[in-house]
N, C-alpha and C positions, 0 to 999 in steps of 0.2 A: 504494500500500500504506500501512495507517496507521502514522504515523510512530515510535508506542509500539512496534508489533511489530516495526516493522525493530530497534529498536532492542535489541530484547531477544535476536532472532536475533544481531544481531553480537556481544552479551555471551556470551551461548551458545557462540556460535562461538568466540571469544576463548578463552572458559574451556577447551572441548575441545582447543584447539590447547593449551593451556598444560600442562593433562593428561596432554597423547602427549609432549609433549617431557621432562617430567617424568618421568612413567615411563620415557620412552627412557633419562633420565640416569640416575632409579636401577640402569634393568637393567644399562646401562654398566657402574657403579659394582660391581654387584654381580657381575659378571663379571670386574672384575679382581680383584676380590676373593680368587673364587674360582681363578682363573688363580696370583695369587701367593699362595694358602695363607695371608692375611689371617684368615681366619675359623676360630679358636680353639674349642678348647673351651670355656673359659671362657665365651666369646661364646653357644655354644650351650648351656650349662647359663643361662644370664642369662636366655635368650627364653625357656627351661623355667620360671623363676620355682619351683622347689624350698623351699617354707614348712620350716622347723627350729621345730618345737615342744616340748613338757615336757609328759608324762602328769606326773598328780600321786601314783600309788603311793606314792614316797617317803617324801611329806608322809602318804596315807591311811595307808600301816601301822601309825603309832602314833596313829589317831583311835578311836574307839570306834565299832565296824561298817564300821572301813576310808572312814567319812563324814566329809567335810572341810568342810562346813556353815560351819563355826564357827571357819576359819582361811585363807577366800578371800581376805581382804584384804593376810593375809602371801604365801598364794602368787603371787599378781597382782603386789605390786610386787618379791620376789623372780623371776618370770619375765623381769619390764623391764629388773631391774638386769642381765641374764644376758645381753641381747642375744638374745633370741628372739622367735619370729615370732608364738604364738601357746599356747594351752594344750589338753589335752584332759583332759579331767574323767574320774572315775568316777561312776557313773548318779545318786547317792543327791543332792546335792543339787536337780536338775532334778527331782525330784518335785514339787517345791515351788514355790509362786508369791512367795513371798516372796525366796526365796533367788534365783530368775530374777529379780527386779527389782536385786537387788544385785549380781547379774552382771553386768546391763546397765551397773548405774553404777561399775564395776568398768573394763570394757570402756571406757566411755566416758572415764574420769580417765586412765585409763596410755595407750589408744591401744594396745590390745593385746587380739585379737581371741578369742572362745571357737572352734577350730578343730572340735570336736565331741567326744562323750564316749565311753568305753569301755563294755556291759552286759555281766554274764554272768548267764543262767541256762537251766532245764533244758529247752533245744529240742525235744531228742529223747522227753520225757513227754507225752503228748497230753491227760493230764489234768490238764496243767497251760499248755494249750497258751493258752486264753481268759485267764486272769491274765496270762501275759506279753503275750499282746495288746494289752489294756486298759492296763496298764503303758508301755508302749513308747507309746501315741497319747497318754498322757497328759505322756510324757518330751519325745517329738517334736515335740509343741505347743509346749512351750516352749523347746525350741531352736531352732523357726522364730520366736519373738519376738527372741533374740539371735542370728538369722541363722549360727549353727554349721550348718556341711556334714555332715559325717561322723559314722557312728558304729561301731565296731566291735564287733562282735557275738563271746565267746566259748559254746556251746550247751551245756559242762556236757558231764557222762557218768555212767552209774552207778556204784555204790561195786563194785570186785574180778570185775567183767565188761564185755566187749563188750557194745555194742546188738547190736540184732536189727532183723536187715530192715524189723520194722513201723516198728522206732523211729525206725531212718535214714530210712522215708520220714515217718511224722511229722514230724521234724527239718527235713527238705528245706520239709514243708509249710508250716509257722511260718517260716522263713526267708522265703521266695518272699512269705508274705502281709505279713510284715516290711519287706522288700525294697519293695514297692510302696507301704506306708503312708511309709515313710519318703522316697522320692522325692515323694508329696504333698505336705511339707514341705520339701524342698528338701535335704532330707539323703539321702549317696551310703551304704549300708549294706554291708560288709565284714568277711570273717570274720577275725578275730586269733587267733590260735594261743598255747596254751601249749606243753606236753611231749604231751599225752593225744591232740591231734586229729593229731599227727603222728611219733607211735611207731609202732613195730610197722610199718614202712614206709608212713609215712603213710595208717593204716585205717583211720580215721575221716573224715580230709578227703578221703583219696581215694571214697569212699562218700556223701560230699555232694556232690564235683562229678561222680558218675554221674548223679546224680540231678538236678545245675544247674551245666553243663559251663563258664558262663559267671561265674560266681558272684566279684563282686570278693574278693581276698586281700589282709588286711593283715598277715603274716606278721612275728611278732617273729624278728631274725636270733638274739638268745641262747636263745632257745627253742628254733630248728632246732637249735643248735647240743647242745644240753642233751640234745636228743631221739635224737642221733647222728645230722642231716640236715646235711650239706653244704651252707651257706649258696648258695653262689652258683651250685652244679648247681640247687638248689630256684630261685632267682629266675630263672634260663635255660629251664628247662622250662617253668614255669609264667609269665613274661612277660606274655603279654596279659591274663592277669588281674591283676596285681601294682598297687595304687592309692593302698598306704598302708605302712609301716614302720615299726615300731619296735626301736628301735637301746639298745644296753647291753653292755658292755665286763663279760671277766671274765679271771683270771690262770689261767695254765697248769692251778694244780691245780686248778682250777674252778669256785672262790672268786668271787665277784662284788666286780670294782675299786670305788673310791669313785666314782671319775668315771669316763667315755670318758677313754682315753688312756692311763690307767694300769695295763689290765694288757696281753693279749697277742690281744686282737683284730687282724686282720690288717685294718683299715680301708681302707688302700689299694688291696688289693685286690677290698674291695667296692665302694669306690669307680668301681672300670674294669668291675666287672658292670654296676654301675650308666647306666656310663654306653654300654656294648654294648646293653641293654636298654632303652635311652633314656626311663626311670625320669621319670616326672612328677608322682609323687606326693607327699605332706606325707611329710617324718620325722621320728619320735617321739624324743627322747630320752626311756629309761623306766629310770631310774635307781633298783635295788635294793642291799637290803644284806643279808646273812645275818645271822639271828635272835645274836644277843648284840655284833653290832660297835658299835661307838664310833667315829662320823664324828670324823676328824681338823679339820672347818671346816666354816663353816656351807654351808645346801646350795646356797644361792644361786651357790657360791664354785664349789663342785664342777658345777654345771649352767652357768657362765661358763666354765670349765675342757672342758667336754665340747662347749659349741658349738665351741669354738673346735678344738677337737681334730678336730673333723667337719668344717669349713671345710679346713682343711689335709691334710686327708685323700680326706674327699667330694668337696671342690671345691664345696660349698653350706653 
C-alpha cells in the first residue's frame, strides 16, 4: 500500500478515536452536570445570548418629524456609555445614503451595532399600498449595507373606526409582500404594537394573524399594559411567535417613570415568563416621557439606570 495513504488512514484514524473519547468526556461531563443541578439559569439564558438594546423615541420626540438625522452621533456614544448591546432606529434617517454611510462609521468607532429600525404606516390603505413598498426596499437596502436584522412594522388605523375586512386583508397583503422583501435583505420583519392593534380584545392583531397565523410579534409590554392586556397571559398565548420586545417602566397612576426601575412595573415577574417561554429575542428599552416633564438627568444616565435594572430583574 502506498506509504502516503497508510499514513493518512492512521491520522484519520487517530483523529476519530480522539473525537469519540472526546465526546464521551463531554457527555460524561455533561451528565453530571445535569445529575447535580450544575446547570443554572443563568447558564441557560448565557447560551440564549439575549441582545438589551435602546429605540431612540426618546431622543426622536423632541426632533423635528420625530427625525434624528442630525443627532446620531450623540445617541451612538450615549448608547456605549449605557452598556448596551445595540440601537434601533426610527425609519427617517435610513432613507438616506448619506446618513447610512454615517451609520456605518458610527457602528464602526463605538463597536456598537444598528440592531434594526422601527416603520409605521398605513398597511391597511391599499392605495397607498405601492409607496410603502417602494419605501420599505429602498429602507431595507440600506440596512442590508449596515447588516441591521430586524424591523418592526407598526400598520396604522383609521381616524374614529375599525377597518373592514377589505382593509385587514389588504393589510395582511403588504405585510406578507413586506415580510418576504425584507428577509431578501436579511432582515426578520415583526409587528410592534401600540394601544390601537391591541384594544378592544386585541381586534386588530387578532385579524392579522387570521389572516398570517405565523406572523413574528414584537409586542411593546407598556402598550399591553396601557391597552388593559395582561402582559404575560399575552406572551404565554402567543409564545411561538414572540421575537422581539420592547420594555418601558411606568408608576401606578400610569404616568411613565424616567427610567426602568422606577416606577411599578413588576419586572420580575416578566422576567420568569420570560424565561417559561424560553424568550430569545432582542429587548428594547423604549424609554418615554409624558408631554411637559423635565428629565431629572441626562438620558444616557436614565438608559445606564434601566439596563441595569433589566439585568437584575430579567437576568439579561
Amino acid at each position: 500500500m502506498d506509504k502516503q495513504l497508510m499514513d493518512r488512514r492512521r491520522f484519520l484514524h487517530a483523529s476519530l478515536s480522539a473525537a469519540t473519547c472526546a465526546g464521551l468526556l463531554s457527555a460524561s461531563r455533561l451528565s453530571i452536570a445535569l445529575d447535580t443541578g450544575t446547570k443554572s439559569k443563568a447558564d441557560e439564558k448565557s447560551a440564549r445570548k439575549i441582545n438589551v438594546g435602546m429605540h431612540v423615541w426618546v431622543y426622536a420626540k423632541h426632533q423635528p418629524d420625530y427625525d434624528v438625522y442630525g443627532i446620531l452621533s450623540d445617541i451612538w456614544a450615549d448608547v456605549k456609555y449605557a452598556g448596551l448591546d445595540g440601537i434601533e432606529l426610527m425609519e427617517q434617517p435610513l432613507r438616506r445614503q448619506d446618513k447610512t454611510r454615517e451609520i456605518a462609521e458610527l457602528i464602526e468607532a463605538h463597536r456598537l451595532p444598528l440592531i434594526g429600525t422601527s416603520y409605521g404606516a398605513n398597511f391597511w390603505d391599499k392605495a397607498e399600498s405601492n409607496r410603502i413598498y417602494d419605501d420599505l426596499a429602498n429602507i431595507l437596502t440600506n440596512m442590508q449595507v449596515l447588516s441591521a436584522r430586524t424591523i418592526g412594522v407598526s400598520v396604522g388605523k383609521p381616524q374614529n373606526r375599525d377597518k373592514t375586512e377589505q382593509e385587514f386583508d389588504a393589510q395582511a397583503d403588504l405585510i406578507q409582500r413586506t415580510q418576504a422583501l425584507a428577509l431578501e435583505h436579511g432582515v426578520v420583519l415583526n409587528l410592534h404594537n401600540h394601544t390601537y392593534e391591541v384594544e378592544k380584545q386585541l381586534f386588530d392583531l387578532k385579524n392579522t394573524l387570521k389572516r398570517i397565523p405565523d406572523i413574528p410579534l414584537g409586542p411593546d409590554i407598556n402598550w399591553l399594559v396601557r391597552a388593559g392586556v395582561e402582559p404575560n397571559a399575552f406572551l404565554k398565548q402567543y409564545q411561538d411567535n414572540i421575537v422581539f420586545l420592547h420594555l418601558r417602566d411606568q408608576h401606578a397612576s400610569g404616568a411613565w417613570a424616567e427610567s426602568i426601575g422606577e416606577g411599578d412595573t413588576d419586572f420580575t415577574k416578566l422576567g420568569h415568563t420570560l424565561d417559561a417561554i424560553n424568550f430569545k429575542g432582542d429587548a428594547i428599552i423604549e424609554l418615554a416621557h409624558e408631554d411637559g416633564f423635565t428629565p431629572t438627568r441626562p438620558i444616557k444616565e436614565s438608559l445606564k439606570m434601566s439596563r441595569a435594572h433589566i439585568r437584575n430583574t430579567l437576568g439579561f
